[in-house]
C-alpha positions as CSV (number, residue, x, y, z in Angstrom):
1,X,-9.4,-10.5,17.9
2,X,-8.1,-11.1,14.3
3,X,-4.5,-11.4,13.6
4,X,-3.6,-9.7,10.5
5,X,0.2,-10.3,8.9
6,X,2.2,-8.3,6.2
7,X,3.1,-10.7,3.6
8,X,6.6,-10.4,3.2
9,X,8.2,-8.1,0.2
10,X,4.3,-6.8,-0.2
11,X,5.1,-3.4,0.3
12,X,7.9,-3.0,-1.9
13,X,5.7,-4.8,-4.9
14,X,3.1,-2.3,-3.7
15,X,5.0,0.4,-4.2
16,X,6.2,-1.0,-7.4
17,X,2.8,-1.7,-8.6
18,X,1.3,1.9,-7.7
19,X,4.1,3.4,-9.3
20,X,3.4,2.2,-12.4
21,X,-0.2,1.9,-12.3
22,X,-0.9,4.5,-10.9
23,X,-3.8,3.1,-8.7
24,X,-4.1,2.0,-5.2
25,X,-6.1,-1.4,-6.1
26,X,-8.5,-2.7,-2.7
27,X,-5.6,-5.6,-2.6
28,X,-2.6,-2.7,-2.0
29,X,-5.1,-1.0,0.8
30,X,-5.6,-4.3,2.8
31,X,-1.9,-4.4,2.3
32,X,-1.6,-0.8,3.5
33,X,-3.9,-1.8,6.6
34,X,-1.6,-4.7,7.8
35,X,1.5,-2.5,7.6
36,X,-0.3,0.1,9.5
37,X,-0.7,-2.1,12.1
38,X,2.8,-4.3,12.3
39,X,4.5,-2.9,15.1
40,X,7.6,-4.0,13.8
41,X,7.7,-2.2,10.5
42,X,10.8,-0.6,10.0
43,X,11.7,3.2,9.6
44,X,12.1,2.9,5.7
45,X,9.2,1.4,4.8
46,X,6.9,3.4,6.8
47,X,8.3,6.5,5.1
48,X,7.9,4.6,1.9
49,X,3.6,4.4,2.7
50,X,4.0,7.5,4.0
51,X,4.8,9.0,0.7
52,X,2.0,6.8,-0.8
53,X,-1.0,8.1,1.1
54,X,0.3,11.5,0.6
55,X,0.0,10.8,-3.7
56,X,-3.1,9.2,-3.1
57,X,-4.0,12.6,-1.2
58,X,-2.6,15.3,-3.8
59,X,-4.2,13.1,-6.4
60,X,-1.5,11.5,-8.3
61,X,-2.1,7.8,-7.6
62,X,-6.0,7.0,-8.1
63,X,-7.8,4.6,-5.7
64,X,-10.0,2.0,-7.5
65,X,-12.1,-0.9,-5.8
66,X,-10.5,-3.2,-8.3
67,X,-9.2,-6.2,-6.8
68,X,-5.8,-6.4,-9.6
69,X,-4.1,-3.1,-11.0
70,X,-6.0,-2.8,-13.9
71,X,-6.8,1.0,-14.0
């Protein structure tokens, strides 16, 4: 079984970065995937990627298999 471990601050530059990028690079959705699965992810921040995947699904925030933001 693989470990996998939110780097900290990631999802706040995450969010940061999507905001004004627009784009969800395949970086931010490993990023995503490791927050998913911390157990010990606070309230806040799981509203926070809560609200992302909802953008990504009403089609404001684009998802590109770039590895870097550029969109």
């Amino acid at each position: 079984m693989f470990l996998v471990q939110l780097i900290p601050g990631a999802i706040s530059e995450m969010l940061a970065s999507v905001t004004e990028t627009g784009c969800l690079t395949l970086a931010d959705r490993y990023g995503l995937m490791a927050a998913v699965l911390d157990d010990s992810l606070d309230e806040e921040y799981r509203h926070s990627i809560n609200r992302l995947l909802r953008s990504v699904i009403k089609g404001r925030v684009k998802i590109v298999n770039e590895l870097s933001a550029i969109c």
